[in-house]
C-alpha positions as CSV (number, residue, x, y, z in Angstrom):
1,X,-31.9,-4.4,-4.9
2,X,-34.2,-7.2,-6.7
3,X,-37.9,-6.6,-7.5
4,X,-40.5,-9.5,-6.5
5,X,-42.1,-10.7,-9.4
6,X,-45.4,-13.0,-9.9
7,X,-47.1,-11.5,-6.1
8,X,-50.6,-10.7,-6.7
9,X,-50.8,-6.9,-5.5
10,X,-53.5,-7.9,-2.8
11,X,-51.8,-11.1,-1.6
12,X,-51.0,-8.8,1.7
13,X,-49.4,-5.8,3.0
14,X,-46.5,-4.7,0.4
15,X,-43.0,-4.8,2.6
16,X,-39.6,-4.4,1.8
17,X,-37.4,-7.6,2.5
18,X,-34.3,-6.1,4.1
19,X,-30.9,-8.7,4.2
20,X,-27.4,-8.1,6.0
21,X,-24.3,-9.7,6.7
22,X,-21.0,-8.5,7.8
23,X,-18.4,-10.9,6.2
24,X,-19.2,-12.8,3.1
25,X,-16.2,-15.0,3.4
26,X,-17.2,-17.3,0.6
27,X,-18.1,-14.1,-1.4
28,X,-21.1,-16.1,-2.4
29,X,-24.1,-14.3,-0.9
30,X,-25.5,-17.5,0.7
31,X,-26.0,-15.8,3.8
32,X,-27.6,-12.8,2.5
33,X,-30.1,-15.2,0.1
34,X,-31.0,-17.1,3.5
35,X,-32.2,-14.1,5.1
36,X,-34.8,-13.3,2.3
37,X,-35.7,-17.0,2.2
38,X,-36.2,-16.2,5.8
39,X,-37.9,-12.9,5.2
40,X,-40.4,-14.3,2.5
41,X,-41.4,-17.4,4.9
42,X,-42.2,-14.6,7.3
43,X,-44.1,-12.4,5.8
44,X,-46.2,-15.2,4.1
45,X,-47.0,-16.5,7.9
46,X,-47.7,-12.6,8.7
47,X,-50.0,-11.9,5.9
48,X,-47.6,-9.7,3.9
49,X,-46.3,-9.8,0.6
50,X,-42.3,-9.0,-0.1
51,X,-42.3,-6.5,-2.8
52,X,-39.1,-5.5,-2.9
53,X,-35.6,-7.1,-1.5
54,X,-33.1,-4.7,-0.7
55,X,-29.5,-6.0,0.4
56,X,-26.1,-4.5,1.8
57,X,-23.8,-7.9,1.7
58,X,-20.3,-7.5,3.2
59,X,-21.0,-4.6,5.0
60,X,-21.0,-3.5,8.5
61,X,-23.5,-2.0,10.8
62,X,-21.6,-0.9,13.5
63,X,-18.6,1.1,11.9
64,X,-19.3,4.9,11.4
65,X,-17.5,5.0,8.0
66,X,-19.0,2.1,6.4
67,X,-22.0,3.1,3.7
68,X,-25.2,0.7,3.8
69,X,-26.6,1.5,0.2
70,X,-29.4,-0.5,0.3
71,X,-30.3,0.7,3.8
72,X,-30.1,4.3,2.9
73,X,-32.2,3.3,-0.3
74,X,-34.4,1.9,1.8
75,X,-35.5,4.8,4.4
76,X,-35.6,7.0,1.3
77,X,-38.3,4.8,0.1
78,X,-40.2,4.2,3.2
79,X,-40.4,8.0,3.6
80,X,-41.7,7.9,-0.2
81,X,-44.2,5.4,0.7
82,X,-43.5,3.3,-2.8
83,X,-41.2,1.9,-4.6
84,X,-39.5,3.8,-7.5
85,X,-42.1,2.0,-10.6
86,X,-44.7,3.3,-7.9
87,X,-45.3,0.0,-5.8
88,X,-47.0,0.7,-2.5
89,X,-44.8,0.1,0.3
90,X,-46.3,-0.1,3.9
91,X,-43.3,-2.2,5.7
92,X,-40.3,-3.8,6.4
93,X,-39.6,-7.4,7.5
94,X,-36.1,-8.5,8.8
95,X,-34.6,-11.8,10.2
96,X,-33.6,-9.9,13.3
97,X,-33.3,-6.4,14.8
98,X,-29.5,-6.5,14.5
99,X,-29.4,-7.1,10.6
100,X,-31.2,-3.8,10.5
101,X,-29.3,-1.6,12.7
102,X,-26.2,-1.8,15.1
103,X,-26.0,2.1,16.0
104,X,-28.8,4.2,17.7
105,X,-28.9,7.2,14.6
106,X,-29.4,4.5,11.9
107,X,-32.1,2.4,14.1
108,X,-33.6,6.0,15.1
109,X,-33.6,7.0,10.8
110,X,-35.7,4.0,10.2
111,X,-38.2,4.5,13.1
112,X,-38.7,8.1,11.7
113,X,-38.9,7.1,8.7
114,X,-40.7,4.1,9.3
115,X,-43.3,5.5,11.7
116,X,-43.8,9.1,9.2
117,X,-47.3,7.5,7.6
118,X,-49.6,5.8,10.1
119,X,-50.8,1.8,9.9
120,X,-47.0,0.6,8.6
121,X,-45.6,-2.8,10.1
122,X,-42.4,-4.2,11.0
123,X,-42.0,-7.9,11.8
124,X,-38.8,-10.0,12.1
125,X,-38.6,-14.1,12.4
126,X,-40.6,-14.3,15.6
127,X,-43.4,-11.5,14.6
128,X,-44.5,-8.2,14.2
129,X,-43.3,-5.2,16.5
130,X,-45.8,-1.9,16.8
131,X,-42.5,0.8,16.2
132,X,-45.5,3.6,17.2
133,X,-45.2,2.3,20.5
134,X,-42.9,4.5,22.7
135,X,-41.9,1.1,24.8
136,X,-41.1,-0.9,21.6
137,X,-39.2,1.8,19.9
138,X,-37.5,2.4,23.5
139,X,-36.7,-1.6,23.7
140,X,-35.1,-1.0,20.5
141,X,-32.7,1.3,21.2
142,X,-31.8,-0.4,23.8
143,X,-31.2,-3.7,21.7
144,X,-29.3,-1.4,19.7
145,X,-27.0,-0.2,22.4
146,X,-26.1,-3.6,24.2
147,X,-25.7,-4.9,20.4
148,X,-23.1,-2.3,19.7
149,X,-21.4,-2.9,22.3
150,X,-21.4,-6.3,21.5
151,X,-19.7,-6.0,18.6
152,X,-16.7,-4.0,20.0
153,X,-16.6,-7.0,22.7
154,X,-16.1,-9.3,19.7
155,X,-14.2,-6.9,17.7
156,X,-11.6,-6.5,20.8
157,X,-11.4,-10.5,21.4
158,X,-10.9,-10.7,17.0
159,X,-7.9,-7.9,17.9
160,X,-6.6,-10.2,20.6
161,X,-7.2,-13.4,19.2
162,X,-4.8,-11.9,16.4
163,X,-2.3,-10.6,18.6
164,X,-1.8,-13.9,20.7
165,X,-1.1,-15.8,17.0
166,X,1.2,-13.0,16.2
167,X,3.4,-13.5,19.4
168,X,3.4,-17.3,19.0
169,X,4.8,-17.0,15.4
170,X,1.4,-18.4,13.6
171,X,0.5,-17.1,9.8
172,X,-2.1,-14.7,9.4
173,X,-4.9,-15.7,7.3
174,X,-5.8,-14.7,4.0
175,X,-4.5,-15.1,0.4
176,X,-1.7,-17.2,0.1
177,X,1.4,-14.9,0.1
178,X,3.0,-14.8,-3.1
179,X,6.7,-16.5,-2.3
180,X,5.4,-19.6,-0.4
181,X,3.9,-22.5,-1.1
182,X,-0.1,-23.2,-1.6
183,X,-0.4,-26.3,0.4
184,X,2.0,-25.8,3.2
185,X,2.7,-21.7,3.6
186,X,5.4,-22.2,5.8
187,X,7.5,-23.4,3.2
188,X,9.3,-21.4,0.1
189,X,8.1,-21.8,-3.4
190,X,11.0,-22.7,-5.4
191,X,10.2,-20.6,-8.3
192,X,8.5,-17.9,-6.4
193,X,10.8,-17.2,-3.4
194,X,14.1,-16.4,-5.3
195,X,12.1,-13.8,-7.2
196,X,11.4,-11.5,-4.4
197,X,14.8,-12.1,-3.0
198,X,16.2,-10.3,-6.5
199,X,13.4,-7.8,-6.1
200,X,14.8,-6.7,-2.8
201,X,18.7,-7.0,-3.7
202,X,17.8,-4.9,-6.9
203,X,15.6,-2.3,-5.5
204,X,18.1,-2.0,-3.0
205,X,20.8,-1.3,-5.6
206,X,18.3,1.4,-7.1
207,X,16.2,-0.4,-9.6
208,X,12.7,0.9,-9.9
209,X,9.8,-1.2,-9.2
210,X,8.4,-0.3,-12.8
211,X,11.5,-1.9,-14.3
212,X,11.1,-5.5,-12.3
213,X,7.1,-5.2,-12.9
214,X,8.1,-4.8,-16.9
215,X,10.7,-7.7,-16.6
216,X,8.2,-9.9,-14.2
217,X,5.6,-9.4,-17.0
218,X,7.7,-10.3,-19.7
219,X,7.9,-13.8,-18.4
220,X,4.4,-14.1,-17.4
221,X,4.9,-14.1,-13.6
222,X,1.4,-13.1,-11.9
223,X,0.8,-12.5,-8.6
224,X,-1.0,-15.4,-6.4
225,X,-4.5,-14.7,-7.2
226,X,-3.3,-14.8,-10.7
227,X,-3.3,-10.8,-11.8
228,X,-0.6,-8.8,-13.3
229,X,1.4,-7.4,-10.8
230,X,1.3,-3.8,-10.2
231,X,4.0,-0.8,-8.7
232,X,1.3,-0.9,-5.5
233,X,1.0,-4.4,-5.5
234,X,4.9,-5.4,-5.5
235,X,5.6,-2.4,-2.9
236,X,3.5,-4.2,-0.6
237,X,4.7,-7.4,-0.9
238,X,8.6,-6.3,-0.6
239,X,7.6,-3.9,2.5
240,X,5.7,-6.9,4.0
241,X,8.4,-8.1,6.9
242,X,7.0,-11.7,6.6
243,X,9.4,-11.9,3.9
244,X,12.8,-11.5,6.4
245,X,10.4,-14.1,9.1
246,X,8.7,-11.5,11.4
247,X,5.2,-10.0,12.1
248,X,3.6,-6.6,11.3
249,X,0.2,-5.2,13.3
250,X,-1.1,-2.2,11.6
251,X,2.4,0.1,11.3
252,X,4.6,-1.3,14.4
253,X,6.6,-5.0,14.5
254,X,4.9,-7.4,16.8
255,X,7.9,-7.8,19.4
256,X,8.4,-10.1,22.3
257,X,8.4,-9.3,26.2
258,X,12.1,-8.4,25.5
259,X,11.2,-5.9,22.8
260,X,12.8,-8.3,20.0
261,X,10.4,-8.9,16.9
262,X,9.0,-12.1,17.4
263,X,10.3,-14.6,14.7
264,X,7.4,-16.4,12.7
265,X,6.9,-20.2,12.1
266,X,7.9,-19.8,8.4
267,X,10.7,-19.8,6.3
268,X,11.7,-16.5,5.2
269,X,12.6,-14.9,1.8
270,X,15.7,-13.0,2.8
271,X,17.6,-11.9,6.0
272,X,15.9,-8.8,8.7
273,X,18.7,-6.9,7.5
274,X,18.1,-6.7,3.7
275,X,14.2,-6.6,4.6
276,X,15.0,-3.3,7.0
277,X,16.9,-1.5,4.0
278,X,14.3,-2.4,1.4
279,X,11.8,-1.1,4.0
280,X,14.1,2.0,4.3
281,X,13.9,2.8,1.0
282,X,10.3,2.8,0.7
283,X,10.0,4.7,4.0
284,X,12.3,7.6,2.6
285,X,10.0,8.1,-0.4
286,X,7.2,8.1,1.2
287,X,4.7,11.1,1.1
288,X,8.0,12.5,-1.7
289,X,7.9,13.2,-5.3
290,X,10.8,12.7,-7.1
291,X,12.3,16.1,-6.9
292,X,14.2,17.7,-10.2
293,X,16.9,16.1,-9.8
294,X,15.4,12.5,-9.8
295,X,16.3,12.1,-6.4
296,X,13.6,10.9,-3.4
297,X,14.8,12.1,-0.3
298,X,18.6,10.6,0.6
299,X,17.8,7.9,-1.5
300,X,19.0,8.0,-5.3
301,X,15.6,6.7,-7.0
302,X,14.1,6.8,-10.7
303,X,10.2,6.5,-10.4
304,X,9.6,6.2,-14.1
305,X,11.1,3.5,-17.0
306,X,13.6,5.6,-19.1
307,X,14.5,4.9,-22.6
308,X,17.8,7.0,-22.8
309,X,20.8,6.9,-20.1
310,X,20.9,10.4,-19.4
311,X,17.6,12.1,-19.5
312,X,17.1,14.3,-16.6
313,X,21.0,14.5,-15.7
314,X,22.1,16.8,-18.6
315,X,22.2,20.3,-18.6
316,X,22.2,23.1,-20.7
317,X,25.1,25.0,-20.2
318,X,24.8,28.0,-22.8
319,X,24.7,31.6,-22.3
320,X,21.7,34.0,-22.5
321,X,21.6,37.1,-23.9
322,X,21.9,38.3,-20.1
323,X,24.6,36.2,-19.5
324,X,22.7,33.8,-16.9
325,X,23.2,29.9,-17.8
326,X,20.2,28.2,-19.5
327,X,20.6,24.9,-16.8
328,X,17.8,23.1,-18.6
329,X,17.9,19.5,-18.9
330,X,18.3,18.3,-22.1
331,X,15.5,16.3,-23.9
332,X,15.9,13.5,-26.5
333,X,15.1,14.1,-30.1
334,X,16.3,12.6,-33.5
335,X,16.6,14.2,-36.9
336,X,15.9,12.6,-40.1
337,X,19.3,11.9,-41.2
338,X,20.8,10.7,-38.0
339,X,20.3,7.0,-37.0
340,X,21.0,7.7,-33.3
341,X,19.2,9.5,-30.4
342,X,20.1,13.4,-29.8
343,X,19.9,15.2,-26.3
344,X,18.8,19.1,-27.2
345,X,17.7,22.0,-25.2
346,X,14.3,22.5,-25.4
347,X,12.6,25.5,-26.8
348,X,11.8,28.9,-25.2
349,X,8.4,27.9,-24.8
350,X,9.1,24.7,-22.6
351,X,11.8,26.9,-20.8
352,X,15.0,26.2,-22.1
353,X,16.9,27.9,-25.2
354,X,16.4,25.6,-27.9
355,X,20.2,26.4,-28.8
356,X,21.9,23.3,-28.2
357,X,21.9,19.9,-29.1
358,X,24.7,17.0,-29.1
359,X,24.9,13.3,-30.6
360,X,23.8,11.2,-27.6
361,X,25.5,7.6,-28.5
362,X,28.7,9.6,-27.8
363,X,27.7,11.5,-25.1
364,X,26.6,8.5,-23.2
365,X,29.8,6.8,-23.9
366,X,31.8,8.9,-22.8
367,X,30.1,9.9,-19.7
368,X,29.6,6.6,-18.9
369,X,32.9,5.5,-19.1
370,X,33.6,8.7,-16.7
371,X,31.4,7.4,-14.0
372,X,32.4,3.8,-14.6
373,X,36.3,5.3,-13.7
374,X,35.0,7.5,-10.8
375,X,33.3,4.4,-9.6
376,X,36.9,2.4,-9.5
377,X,39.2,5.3,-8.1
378,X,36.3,5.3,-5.3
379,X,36.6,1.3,-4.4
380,X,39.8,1.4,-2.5
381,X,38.4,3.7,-0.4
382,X,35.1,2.9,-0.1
383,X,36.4,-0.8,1.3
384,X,38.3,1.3,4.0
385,X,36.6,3.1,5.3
386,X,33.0,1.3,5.4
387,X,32.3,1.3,8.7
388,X,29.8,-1.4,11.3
389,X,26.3,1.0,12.2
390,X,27.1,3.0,15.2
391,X,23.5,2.7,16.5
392,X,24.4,-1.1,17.4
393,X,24.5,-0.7,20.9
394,X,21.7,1.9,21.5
395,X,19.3,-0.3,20.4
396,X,19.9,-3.2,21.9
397,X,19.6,-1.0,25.2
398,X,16.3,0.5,24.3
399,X,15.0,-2.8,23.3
400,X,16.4,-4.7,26.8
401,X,14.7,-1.4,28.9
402,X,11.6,-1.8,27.4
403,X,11.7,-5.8,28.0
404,X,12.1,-4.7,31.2
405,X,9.3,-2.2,31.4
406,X,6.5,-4.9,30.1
407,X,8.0,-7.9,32.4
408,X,7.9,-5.1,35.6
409,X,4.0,-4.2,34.4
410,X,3.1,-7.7,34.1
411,X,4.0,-8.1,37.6
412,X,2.5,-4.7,38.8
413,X,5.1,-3.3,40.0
414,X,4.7,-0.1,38.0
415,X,1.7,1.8,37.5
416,X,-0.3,1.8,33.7
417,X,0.3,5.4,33.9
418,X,4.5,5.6,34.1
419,X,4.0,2.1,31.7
420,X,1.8,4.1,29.0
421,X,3.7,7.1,29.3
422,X,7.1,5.8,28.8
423,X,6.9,2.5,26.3
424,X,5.2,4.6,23.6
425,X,8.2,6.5,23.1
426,X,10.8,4.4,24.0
427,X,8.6,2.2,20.8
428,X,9.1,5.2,18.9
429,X,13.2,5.1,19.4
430,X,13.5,1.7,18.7
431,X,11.3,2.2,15.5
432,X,13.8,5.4,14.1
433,X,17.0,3.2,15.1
434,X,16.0,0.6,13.1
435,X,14.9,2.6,10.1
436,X,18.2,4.1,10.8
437,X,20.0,0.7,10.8
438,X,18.0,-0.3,7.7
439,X,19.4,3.0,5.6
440,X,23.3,1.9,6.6
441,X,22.7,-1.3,5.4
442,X,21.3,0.2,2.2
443,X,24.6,2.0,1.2
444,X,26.5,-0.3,2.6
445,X,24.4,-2.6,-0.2
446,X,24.9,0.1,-2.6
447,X,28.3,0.6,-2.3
448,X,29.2,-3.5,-2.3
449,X,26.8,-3.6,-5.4
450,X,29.3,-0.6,-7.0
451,X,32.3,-1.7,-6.5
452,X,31.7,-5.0,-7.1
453,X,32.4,-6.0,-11.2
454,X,30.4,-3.2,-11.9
455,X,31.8,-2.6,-15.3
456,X,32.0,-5.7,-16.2
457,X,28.1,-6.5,-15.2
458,X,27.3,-2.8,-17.3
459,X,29.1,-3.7,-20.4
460,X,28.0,-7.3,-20.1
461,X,24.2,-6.0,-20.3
462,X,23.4,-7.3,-16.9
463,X,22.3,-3.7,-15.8
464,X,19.1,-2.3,-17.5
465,X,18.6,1.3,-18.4
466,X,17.2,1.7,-14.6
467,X,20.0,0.6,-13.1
468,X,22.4,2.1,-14.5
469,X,20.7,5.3,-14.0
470,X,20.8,4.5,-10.7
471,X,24.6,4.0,-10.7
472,X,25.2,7.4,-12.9
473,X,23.4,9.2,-9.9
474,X,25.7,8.0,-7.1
475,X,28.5,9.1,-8.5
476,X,27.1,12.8,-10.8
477,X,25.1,15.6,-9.5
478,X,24.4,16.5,-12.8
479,X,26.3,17.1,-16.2
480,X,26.4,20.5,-18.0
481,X,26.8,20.7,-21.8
482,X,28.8,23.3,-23.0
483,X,28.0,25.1,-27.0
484,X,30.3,23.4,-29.1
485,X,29.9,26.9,-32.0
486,X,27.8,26.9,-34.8
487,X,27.4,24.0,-37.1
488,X,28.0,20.3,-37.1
489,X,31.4,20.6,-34.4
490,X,33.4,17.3,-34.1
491,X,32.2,15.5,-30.6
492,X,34.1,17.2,-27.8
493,X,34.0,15.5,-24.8
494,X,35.8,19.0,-22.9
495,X,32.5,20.6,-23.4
496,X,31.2,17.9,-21.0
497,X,31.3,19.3,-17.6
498,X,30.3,16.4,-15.1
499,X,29.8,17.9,-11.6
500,X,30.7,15.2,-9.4
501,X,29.1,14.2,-5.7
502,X,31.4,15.0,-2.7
């Protein structure tokens, strides 16, 4: 909203000047400025004098959902008859009907509104209109109507437009995806590229997205646009399947007629495989908290940076008075004459006992050379007995019967009906098979990442705090700490009770 200034108040009837556009693309406002140039040219021809410029830029007329500020502002003020520093305001001049109104309540709102003091004019680029007349208002509405539907005629041919480059393998528009080059995005940015191909082998393995974002803005990396990446930000950029070479419409894969994800003209990041378990793993904690044991759904997953190896993991394991296990978790604390970390119950107030407490430099040793054991006794059998995804040949079926379904409706030889009423969930299989697939090939990632030099990669420092959690919680449920007496006890690692995962 922008106030005229320098108009003599009786160069002409006072109107507001009232601008729209749907998509600023340059995000300039040029198009917006031209229609008040427009609007002022106008009402100077007309007698009139623009007191007031009200403007909704980037903003739809047609969608339900979408707010028009300045329109809103201005019925409010047209029912007010002035301005809010007490300006008279008789009318309203626009470049063309459609810039005011694309829906029959909102053109119907100004009329009313509009039309609620007598003698007020409306005028666009090729004159006035007398809104008190029944036939103009009717011609209005019925601009209105053929305009909305309009739109959805262009909004439809946008959709299909989109759709047709989707199925021949073209880019979408847009920002330049972070990962490719900026003057040819088919192409892999050297630096970029290998970046998001560790993100996905690492959040895979069970590193949080916190701990890469931490790590990324350590050494300056920024997204494209050149802003500090974000949890939301990387999520969307890992679960984006452009990175494995294929296409995403709203929530479903944009397949071929043989039900195959159509395989875009660019190079990708990493294979479909790793791209379906990193997708997995953001699918199974979707909608999910991290419950109390830190884990988010069937996926092992820390959602927070921790400073100590075992927060959250150990228990307290003394006895109440009623002789019921306290089965806190243990917090981290230090005293003032000990140099190193302490896990202790915390007090009755934050509902543990506040009776325990043990040295946690050796308590992480030890239990981590526990799991680090547990981890090698399980390799030889792990390598046995890691078996191909059973849901191989399922899918290929459901994806060569619904190739089949769309080349038999193309031809007409099934009705829209038995087509609608089938594909939809036939769609539906194929989508839980490969989520499916996509949570094999996570622990089949997870347990090649375990097995593979994972002690020598921990002790080496190659693992952050994250990580390792990660590891700690694929192999323990959950560690109780048993009282070790009154008094500074030497460290007992029997009074460490690891309770181990099937």
């Amino acid at each position: 909203m922008s106030k005229v200034e320098g108009v003599p108040s009786d160069d002409g009837t006072p109107v507001i000047s009232y601008a729209r556009i749907s998509d600023d693309g340059e995000n300039d406002q040029h198009g917006v400025r031209d229609q008040h140039k427009v609007n002022r040219a106008t009402a100077k021809r007309l007698g009139m004098q623009v007191v007031l410029e009200l403007t909704d830029n980037d903003r739809s007329a047609s969608k339900a959902e979408v707010v028009r500020e300045d329109f809103e502002r201005m019925v409010k003020l047209l029912r007010a008859g002035r301005c809010p520093d007490g300006t008279p305001v008789e009318g309203v001049v626009v470049v063309a009907d459609d810039r005011l109104a694309r829906r029959a309540g909102d053109y119907e709102r100004f009329v009313e509104a509009l039309t609620s003091k007598d003698g007020r004019v409306y005028a666009d680029e090729r004159g006035k209109k007398d809104l008190y007349s029944e036939d103009v208002e009717g011609l209005g509405l019925v601009g209105v109507a053929f305009s909305k539907i309009e739109s959805r005629k262009i909004r439809r041919r946008i959709k299909r437009w989109h759709r047709a480059r989707a199925e021949d393998g073209k880019q979408p528009g847009g920002t330049r995806p972070f990962g490719w080059r900026k003057d040819d995005r088919s192409k892999l940015d050297p630096a970029e590229a290998p970046l998001l191909a560790k993100a996905v082998d690492e959040v895979i393995a069970g590193r949080s997205l916190n701990s890469i974002i931490n790590e990324w803005r350590k050494l300056g990396i920024l997204t494209s646009l050149g802003n500090q990446w974000t949890a939301i930000s990387l999520k969307l950029a890992l679960d984006n399947p452009r990175i494995c070479g294929w296409r995403r419409m709203g929530s479903d894969l944009v397949l071929d007629e043989h039900g195959q994800p159509v395989v875009g003209l660019w190079r990708p990041i990493v294979s479909p495989e790793k791209w379906l378990a990193v997708h997995a793993v953001f699918e199974a904690r979707r909608g999910k908290l991290v419950n109390r044991n830190g884990i988010a759904g069937d996926l092992p997953s820390d959602f927070r940076e921790h400073k100590h190896l075992l927060t959250g993991i150990l228990r307290c394991g003394r006895t109440r008075e009623d002789g019921s296990i306290c089965g806190a978790k243990l917090r981290v604390t230090s005293n003032r004459d000990c140099v190193q970390h302490i896990y202790a119950c915390p007090p009755k107030t934050a509902g543990g006992c506040g009776g325990l407490g043990r040295r946690g430099d050796l308590v992480d040793e030890y239990i981590t050379e526990a799991v680090l054991a547990k981890l090698e006794e399980r390799n030889a059998t792990a390598a046995r007995e890691t078996t191909p995804w059973l849901g191989e040949a399922e899918l290929h079926r459901l994806e060569g019967k619904l190739g089949t379904l769309k080349r038999q409706w193309t031809s007409s030889e099934i009705t829209d009906e038995f087509f609608f009423g089938t594909v939809r969930e036939i769609e539906q299989s194929i989508k839980e098979l490969r989520n499916e697939q996509g949570r094999h090939t996570v622990a089949a990632a997870r347990a090649q990442a375990t097995f593979t030099g994972v002690r020598q990669r921990w002790l080496n420092g190659d693992l952050d705090t994250t990580q390792k959690r990660a590891y700690i919680r694929e192999a323990l449920l959950a560690v109780i700490v048993l009282p070790a007496g009154k008094g500074r006890a030497p460290f007992n690692p029997d009074l460490l009770i690891p309770k181990w995962r099937g």
